[in-house]
DSSP file (Angstrom, degrees, kcal/mol; ACC not computed):
  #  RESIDUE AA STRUCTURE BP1 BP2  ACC     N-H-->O    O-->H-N    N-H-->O    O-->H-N    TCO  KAPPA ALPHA  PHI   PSI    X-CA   Y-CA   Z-CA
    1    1 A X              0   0    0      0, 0.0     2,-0.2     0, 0.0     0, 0.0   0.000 360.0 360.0 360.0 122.6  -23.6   23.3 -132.7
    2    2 A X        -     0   0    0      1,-0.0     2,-0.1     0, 0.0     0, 0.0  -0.723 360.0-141.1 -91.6 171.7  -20.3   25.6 -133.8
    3    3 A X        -     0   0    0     -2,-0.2    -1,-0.0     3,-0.0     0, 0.0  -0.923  23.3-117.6-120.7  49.4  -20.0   28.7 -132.2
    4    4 A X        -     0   0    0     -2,-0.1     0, 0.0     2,-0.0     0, 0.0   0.307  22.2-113.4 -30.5 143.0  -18.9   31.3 -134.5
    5    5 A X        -     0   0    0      1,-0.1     2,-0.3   134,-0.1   131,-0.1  -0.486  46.0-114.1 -68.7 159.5  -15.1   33.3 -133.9
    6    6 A X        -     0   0    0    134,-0.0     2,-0.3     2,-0.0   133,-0.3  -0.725  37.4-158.7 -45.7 125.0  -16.3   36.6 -133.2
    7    7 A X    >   -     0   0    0     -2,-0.3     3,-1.6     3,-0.2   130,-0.2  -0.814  30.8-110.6-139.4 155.0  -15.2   39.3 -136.2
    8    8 A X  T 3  S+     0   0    0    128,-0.8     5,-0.2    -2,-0.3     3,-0.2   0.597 119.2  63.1 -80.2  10.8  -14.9   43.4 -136.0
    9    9 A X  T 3  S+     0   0    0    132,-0.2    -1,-0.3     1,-0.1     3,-0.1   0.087 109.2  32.7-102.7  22.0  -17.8   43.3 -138.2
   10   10 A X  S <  S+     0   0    0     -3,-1.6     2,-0.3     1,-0.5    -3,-0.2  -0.057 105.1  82.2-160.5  48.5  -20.2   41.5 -135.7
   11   11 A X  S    S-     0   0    0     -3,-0.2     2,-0.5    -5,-0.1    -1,-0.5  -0.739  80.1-127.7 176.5 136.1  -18.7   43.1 -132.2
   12   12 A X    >   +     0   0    0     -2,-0.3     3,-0.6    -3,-0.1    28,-0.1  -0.875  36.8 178.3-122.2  77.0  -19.7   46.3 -131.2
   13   13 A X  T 3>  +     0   0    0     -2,-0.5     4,-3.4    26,-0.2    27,-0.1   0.347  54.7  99.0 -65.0  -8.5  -15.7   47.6 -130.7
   14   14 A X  H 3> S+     0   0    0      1,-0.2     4,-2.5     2,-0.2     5,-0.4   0.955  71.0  60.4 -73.1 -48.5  -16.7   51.1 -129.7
   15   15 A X  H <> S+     0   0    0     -3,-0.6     4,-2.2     1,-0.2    -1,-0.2   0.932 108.5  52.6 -55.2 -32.5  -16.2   50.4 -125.6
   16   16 A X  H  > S+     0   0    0      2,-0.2     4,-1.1     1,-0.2    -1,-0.2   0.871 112.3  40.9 -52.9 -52.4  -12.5   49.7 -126.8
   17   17 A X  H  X S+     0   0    0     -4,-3.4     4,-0.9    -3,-0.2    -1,-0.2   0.970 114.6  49.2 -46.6 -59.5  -12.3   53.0 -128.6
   18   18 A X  H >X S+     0   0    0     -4,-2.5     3,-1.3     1,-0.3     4,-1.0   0.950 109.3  57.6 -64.7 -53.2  -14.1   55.1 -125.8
   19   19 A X  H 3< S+     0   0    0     -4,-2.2    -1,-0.3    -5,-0.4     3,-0.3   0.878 103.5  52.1 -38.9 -48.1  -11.6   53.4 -123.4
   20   20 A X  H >< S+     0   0    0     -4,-1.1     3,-1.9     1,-0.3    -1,-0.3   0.923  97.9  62.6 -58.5 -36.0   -8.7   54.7 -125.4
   21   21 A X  H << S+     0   0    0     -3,-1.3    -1,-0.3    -4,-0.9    -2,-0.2   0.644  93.2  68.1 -79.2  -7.5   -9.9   58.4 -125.4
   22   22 A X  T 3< S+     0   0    0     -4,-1.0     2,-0.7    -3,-0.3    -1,-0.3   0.358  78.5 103.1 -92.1  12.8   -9.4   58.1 -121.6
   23   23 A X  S <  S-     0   0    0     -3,-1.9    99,-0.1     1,-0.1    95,-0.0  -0.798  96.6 -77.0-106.7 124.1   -5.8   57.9 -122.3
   24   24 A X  S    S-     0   0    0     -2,-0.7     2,-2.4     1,-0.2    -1,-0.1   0.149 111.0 -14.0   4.6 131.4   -3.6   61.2 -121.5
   25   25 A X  S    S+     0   0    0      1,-0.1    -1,-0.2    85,-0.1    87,-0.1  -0.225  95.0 135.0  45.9 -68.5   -4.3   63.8 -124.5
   26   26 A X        +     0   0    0     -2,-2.4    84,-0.3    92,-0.3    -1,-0.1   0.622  27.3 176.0 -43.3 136.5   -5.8   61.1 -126.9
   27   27 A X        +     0   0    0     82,-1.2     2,-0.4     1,-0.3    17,-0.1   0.799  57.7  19.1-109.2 -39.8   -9.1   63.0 -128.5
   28   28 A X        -     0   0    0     81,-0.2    81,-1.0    -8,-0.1    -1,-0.3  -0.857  52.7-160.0-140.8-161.8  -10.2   60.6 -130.7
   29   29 A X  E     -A  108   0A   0     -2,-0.4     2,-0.3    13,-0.2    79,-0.2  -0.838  13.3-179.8-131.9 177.2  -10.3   56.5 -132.1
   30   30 A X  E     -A  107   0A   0     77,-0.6    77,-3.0    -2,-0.2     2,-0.8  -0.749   8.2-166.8-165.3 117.5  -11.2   55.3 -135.3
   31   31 A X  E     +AB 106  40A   0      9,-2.6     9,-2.4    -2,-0.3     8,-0.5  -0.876  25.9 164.8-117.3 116.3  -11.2   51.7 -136.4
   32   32 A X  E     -A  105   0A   0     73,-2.6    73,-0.9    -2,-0.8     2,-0.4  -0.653  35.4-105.3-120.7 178.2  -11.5   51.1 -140.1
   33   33 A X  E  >  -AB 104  37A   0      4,-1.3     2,-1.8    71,-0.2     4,-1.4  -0.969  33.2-120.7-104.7 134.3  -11.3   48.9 -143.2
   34   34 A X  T  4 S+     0   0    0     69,-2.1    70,-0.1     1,-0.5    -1,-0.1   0.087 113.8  64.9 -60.5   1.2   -8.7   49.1 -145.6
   35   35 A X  T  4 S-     0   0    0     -2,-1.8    -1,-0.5     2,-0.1    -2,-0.1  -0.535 124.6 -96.5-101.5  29.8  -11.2   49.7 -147.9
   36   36 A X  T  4 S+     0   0    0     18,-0.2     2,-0.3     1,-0.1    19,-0.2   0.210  77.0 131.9  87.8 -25.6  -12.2   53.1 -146.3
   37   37 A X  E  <  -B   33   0A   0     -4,-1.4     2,-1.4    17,-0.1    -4,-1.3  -0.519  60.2-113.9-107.3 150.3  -15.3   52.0 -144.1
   38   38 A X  E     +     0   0A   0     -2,-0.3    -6,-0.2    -6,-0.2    -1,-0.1  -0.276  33.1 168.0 -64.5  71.6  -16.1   52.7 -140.7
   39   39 A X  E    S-     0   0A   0     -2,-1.4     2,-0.2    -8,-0.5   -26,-0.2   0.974  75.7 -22.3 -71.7 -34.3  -16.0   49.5 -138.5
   40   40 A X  E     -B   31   0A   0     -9,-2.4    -9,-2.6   -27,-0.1     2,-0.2  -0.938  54.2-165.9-167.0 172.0  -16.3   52.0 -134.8
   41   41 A X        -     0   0    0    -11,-0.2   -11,-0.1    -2,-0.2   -23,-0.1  -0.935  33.4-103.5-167.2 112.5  -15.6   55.2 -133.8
   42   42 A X    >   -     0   0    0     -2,-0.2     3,-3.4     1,-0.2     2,-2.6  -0.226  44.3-111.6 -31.1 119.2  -15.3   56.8 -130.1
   43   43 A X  T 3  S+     0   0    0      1,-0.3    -1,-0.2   -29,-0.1   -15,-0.1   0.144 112.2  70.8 -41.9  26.4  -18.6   58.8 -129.4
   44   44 A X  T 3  S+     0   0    0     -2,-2.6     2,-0.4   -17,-0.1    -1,-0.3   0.437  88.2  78.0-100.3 -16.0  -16.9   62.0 -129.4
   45   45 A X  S <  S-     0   0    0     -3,-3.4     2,-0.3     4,-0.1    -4,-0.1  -0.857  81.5-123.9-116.4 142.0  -16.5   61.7 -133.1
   46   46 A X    >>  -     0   0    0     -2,-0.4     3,-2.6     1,-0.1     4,-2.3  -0.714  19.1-111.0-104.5 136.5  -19.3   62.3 -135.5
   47   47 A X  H 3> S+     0   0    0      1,-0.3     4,-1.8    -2,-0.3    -1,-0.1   0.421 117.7  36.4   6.2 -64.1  -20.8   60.1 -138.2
   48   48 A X  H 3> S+     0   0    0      2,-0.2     4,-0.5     1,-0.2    -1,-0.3   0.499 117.6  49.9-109.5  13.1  -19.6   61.9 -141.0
   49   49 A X  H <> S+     0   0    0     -3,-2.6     4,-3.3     2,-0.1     5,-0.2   0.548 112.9  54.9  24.7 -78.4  -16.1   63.0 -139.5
   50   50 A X  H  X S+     0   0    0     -4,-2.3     4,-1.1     1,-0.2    -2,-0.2   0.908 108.6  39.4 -40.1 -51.9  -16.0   59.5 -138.8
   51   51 A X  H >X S+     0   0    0     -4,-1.8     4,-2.0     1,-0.2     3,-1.2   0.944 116.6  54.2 -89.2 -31.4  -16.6   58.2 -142.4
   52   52 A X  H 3X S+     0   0    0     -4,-0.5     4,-2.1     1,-0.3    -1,-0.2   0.814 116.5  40.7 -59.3 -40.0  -13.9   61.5 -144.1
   53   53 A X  H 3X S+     0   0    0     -4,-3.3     4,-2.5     2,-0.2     5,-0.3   0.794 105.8  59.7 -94.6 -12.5  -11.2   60.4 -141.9
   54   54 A X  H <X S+     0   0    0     -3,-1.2     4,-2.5    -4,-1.1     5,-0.4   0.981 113.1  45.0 -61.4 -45.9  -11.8   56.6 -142.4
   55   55 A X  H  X S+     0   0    0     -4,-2.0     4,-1.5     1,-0.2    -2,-0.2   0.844 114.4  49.6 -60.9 -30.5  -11.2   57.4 -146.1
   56   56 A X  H  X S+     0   0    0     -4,-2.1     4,-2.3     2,-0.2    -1,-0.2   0.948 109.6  42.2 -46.2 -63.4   -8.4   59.4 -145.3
   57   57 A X  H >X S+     0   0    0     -4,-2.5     4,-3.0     1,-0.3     3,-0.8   0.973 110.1  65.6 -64.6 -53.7   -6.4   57.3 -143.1
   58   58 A X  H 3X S+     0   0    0     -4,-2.5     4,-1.0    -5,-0.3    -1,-0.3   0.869 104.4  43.9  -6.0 -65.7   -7.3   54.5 -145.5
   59   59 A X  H 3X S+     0   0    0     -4,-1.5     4,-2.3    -5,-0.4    -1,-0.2   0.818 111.2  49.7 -85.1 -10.7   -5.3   56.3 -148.3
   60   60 A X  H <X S+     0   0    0     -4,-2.3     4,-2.7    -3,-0.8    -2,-0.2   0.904 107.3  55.5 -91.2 -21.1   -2.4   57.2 -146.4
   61   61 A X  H  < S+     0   0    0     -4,-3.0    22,-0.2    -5,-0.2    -2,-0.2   0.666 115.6  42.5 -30.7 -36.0   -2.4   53.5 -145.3
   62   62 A X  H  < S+     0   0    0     -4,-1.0    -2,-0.2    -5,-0.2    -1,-0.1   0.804 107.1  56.4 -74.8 -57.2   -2.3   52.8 -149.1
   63   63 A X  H >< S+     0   0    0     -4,-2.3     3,-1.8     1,-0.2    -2,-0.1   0.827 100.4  56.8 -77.4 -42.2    0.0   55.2 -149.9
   64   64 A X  G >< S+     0   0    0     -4,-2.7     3,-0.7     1,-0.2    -1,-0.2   0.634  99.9  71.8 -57.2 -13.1    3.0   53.6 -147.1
   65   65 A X  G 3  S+     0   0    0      1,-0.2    -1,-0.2    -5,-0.1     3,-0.2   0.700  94.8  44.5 -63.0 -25.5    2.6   50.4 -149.1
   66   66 A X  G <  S+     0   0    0     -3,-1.8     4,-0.3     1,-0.2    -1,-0.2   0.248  84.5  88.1-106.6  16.6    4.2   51.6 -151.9
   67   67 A X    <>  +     0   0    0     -3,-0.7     4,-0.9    14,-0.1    -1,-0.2  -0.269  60.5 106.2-111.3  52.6    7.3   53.3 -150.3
   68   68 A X  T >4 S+     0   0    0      8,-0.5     3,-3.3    -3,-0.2     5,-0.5   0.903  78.6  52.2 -75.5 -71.1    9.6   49.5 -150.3
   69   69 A X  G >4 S+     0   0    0      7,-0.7     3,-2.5     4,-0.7     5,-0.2   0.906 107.1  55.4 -52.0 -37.7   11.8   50.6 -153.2
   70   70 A X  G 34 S+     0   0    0      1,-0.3    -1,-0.3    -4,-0.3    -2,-0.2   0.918 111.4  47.0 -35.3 -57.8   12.6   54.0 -151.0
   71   71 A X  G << S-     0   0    0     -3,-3.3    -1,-0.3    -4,-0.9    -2,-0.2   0.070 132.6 -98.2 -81.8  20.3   13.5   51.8 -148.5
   72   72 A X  S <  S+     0   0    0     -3,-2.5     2,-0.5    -2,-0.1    -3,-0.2   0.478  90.9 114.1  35.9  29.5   15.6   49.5 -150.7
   73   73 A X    >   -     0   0    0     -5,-0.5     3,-4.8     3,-0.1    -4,-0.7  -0.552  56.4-154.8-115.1  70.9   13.4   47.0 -151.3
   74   74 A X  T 3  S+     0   0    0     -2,-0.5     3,-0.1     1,-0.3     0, 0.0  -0.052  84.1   8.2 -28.9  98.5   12.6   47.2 -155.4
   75   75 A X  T 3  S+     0   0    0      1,-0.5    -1,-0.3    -9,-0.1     2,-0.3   0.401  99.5 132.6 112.8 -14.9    9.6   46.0 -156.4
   76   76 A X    <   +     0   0    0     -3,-4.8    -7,-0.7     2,-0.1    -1,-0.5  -0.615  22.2 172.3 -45.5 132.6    8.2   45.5 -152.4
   77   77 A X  S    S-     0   0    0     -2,-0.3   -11,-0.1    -9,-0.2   -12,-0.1  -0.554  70.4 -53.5-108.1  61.9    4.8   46.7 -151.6
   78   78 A X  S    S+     0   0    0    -14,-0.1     4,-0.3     4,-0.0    -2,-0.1   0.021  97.6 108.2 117.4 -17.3    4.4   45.5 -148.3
   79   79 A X  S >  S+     0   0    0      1,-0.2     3,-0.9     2,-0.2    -3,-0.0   0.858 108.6  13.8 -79.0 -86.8    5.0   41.7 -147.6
   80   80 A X  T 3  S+     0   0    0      1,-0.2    -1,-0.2    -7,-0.0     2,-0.0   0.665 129.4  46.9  62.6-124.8    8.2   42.7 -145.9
   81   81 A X  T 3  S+     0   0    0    -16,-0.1     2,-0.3    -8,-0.1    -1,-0.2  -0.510  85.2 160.3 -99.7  46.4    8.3   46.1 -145.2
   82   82 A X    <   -     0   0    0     -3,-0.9    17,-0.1    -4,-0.3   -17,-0.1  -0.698  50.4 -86.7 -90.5 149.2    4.1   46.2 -143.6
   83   83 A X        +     0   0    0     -2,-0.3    16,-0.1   -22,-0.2     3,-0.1  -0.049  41.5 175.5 -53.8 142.6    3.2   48.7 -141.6
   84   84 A X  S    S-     0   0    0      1,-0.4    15,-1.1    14,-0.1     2,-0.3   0.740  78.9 -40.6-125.0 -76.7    3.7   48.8 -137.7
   85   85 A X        -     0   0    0     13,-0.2    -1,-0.4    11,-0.0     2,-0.3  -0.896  46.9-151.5-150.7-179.6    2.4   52.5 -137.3
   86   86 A X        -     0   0    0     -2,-0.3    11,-2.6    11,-0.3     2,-0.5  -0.919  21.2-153.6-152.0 137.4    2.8   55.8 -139.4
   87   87 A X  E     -C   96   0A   0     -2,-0.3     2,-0.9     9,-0.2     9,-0.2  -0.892   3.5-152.3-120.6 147.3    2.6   59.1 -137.0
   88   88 A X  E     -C   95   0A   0      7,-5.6     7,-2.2    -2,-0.5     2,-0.5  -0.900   7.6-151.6-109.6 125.0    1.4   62.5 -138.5
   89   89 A X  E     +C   94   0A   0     -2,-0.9     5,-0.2     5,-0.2     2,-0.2  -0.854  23.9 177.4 -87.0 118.9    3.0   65.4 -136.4
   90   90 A X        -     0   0    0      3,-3.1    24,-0.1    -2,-0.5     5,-0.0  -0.464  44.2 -97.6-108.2 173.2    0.2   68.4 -136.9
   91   91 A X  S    S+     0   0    0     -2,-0.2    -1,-0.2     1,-0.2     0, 0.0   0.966 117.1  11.5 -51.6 -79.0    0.8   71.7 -135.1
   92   92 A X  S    S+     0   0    0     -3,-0.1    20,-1.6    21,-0.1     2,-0.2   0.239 130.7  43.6 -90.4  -1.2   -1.4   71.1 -132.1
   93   93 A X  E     - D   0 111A   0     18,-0.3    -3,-3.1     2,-0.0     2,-0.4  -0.962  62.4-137.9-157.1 154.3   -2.1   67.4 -132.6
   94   94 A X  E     -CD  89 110A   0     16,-1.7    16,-2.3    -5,-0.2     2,-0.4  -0.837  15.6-152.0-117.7 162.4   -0.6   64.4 -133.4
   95   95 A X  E     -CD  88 109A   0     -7,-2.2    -7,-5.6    -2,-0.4     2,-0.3  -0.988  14.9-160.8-128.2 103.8   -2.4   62.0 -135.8
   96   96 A X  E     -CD  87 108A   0     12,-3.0    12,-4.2    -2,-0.4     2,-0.2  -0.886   7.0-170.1-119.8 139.6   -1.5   57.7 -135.4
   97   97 A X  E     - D   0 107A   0    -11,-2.6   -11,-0.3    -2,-0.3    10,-0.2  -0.870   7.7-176.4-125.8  92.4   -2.1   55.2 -137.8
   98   98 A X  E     - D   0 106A   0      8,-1.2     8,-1.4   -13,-0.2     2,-0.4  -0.493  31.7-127.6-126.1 133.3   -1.8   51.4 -136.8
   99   99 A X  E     + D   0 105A   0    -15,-1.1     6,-0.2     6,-0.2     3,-0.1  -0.713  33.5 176.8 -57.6 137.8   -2.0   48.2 -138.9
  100  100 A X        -     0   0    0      4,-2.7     2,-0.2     1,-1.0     5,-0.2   0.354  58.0 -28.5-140.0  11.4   -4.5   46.6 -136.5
  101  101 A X  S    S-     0   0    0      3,-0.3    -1,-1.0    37,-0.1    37,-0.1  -0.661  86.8 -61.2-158.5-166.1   -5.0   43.3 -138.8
  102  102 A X  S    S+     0   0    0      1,-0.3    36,-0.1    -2,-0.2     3,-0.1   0.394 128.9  14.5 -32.7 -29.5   -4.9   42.2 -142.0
  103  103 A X  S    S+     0   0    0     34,-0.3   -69,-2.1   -71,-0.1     2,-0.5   0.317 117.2  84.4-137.5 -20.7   -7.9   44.6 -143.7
  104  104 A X  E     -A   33   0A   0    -71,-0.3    -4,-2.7    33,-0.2    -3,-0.3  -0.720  53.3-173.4-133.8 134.8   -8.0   46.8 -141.0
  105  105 A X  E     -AD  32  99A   0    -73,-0.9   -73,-2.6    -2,-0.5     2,-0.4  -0.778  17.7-133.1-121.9-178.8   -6.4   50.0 -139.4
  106  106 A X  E     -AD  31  98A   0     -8,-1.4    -8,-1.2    -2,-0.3     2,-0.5  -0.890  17.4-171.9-136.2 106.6   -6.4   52.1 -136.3
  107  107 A X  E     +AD  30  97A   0    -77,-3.0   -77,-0.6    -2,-0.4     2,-0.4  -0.910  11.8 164.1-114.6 147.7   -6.6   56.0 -136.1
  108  108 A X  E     -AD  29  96A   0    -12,-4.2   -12,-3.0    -2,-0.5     2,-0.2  -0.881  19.7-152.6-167.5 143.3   -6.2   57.8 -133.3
  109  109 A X  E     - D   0  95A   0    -81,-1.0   -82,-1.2    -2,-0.4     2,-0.3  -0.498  11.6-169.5-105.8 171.3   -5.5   61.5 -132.6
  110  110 A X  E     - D   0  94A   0    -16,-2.3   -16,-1.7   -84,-0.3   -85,-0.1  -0.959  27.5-110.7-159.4 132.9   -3.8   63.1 -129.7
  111  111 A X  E    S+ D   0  93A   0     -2,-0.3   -18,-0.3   -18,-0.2     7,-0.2  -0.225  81.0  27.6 -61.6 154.4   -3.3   66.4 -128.5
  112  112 A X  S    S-     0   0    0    -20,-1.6   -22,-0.3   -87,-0.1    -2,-0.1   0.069  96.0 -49.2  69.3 177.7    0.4   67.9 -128.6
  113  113 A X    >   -     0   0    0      1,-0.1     3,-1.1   -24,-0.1     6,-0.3  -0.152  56.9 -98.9 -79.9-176.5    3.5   67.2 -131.0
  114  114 A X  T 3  S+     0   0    0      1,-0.3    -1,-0.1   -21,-0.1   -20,-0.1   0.731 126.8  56.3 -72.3 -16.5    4.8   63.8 -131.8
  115  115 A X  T 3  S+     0   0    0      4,-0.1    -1,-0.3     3,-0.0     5,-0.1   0.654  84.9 108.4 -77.0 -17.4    7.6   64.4 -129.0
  116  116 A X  S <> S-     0   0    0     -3,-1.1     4,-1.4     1,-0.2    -4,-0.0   0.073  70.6-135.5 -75.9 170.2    4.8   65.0 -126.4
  117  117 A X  H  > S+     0   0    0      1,-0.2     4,-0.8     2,-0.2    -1,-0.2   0.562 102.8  70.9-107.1  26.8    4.4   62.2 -123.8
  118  118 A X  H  > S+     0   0    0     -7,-0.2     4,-0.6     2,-0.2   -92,-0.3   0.727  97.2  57.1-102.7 -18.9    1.0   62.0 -123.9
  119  119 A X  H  > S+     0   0    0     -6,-0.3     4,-2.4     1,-0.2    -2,-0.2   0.844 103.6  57.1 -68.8 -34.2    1.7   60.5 -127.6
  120  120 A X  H  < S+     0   0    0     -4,-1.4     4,-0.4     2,-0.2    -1,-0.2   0.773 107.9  39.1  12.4 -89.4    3.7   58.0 -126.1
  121  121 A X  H  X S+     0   0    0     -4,-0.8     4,-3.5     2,-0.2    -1,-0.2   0.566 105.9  67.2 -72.7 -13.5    1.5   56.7 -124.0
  122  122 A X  H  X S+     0   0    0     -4,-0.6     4,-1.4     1,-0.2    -2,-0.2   0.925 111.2  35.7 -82.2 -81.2   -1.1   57.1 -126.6
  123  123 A X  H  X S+     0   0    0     -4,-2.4     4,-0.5     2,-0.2    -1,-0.2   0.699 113.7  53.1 -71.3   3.0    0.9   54.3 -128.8
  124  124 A X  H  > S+     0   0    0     -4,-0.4     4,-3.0    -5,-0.1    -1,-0.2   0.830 115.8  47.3 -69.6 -45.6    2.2   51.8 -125.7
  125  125 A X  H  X S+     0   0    0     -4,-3.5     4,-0.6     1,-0.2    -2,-0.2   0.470 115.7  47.7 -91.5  21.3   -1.8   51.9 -124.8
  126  126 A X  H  X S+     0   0    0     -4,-1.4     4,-3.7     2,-0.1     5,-0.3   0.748 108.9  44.1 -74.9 -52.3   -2.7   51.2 -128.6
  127  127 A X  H  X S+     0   0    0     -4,-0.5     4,-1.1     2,-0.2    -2,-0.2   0.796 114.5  58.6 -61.5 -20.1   -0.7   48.5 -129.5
  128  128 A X  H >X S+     0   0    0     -4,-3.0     3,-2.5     3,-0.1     4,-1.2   0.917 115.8  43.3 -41.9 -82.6   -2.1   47.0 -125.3
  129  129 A X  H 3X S+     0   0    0     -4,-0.6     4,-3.8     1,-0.3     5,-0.2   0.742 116.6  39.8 -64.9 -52.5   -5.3   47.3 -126.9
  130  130 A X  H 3< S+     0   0    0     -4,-3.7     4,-0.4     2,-0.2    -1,-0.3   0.826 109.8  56.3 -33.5 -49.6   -4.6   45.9 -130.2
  131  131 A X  H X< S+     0   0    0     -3,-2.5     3,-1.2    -4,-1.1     4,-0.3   0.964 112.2  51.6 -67.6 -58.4   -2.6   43.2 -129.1
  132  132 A X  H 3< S+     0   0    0     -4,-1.2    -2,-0.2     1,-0.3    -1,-0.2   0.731 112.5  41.6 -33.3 -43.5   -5.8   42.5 -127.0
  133  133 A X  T 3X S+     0   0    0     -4,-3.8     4,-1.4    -5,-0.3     3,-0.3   0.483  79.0 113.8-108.9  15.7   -8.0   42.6 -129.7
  134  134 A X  H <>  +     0   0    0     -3,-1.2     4,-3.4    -4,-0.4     5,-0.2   0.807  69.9  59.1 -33.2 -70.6   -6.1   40.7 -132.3
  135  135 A X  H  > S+     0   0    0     -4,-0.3     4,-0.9     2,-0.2    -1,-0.2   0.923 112.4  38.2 -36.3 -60.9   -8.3   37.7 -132.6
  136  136 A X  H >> S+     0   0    0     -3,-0.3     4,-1.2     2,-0.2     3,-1.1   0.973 120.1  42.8 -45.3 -65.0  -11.5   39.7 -133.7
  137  137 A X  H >< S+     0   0    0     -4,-1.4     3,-0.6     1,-0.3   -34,-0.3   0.877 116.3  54.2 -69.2 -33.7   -9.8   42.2 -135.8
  138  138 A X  H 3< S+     0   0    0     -4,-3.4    -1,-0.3     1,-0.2    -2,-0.2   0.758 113.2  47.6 -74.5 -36.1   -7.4   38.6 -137.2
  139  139 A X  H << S+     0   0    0     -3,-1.1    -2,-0.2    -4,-0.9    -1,-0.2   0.229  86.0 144.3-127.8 -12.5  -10.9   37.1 -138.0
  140  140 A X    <<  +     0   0    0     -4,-1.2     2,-0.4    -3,-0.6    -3,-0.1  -0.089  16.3 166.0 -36.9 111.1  -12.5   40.1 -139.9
  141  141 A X        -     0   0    0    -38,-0.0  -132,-0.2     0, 0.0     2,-0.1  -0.990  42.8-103.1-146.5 160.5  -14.8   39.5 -142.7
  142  142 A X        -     0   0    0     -2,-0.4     2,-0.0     1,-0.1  -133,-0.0  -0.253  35.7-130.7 -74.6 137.4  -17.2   41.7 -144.4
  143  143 A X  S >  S+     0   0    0     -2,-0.1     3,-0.6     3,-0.1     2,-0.2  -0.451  71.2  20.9 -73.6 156.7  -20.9   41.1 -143.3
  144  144 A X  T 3  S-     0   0    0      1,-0.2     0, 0.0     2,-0.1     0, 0.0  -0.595 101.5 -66.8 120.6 168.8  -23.1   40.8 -146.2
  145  145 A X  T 3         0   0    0     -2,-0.2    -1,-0.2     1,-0.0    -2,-0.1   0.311 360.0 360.0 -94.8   8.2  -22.8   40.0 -149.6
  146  146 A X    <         0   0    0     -3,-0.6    -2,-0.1     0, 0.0    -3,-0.1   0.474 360.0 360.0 -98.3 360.0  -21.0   42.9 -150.6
């Protein structure tokens, strides 16, 4: 009898999230697929919140793929140059975006500017959590036929 790897499409990832929001300033989590779709979401954030910002974060994920040649790498989109984190400094909030595997990223918002230290801490105790949950999130595939 095998034992199947475990995948962030068949693991209930949400205690992970809610566990982040407990972190200094962070307000919310978001774990998605690189394709837009909701894999978990801290309870504080609602359903359809949830699904606008998966798509969001999604395209700005997209969008940092295509910025090699900026960096001097012509004709790069990602193999490279892939994304480690991208932070959006807001007035009152900061907005973090993590590769968190292969198909999938990591949003998570935070109260204060990018300078604060509760953002900080906010990305030492995402990339903990990540690094933690690596294997799942390494192992993703879409349930389904779809």
């Amino acid at each position: 009898m095998t034992t199947e790897q475990p995948t962030a499409d068949s693991t209930d990832l949400t205690w992970l999230l809610n566990n982040l929001t407990r972190e200094p300033g962070v307000i919310n989590a978001l774990l998605f697929t690189t394709d837009g779709l909701v894999l978990a979401s801290s309870d504080a954030l609602a359903t359809d919140d949830a699904e606008r910002t998966a798509a969001a974060l999604c395209g700005v994920k997209s969008l940092q793929a295509d910025l090699g040649a900026f960096c001097g790498h012509p004709g790069e989109t990602g193999s490279r140059l892939r994304m480690r984190h991208v932070v959006s400094d807001l007035k009152d909030a900061t907005v973090l975006l993590f590769a968190a595997g292969s198909r999938t990223g990591l949003g998570v918002s935070v109260r204060g500017d990018s300078m604060s230290q509760e953002v900080s801490l906010a990305i030492t105790a995402t990339l903990k959590m990540i690094s933690g949950m690596r294997p799942v999130l390494d192992a993703r595939e879409r349930s389904g036929s779809a």
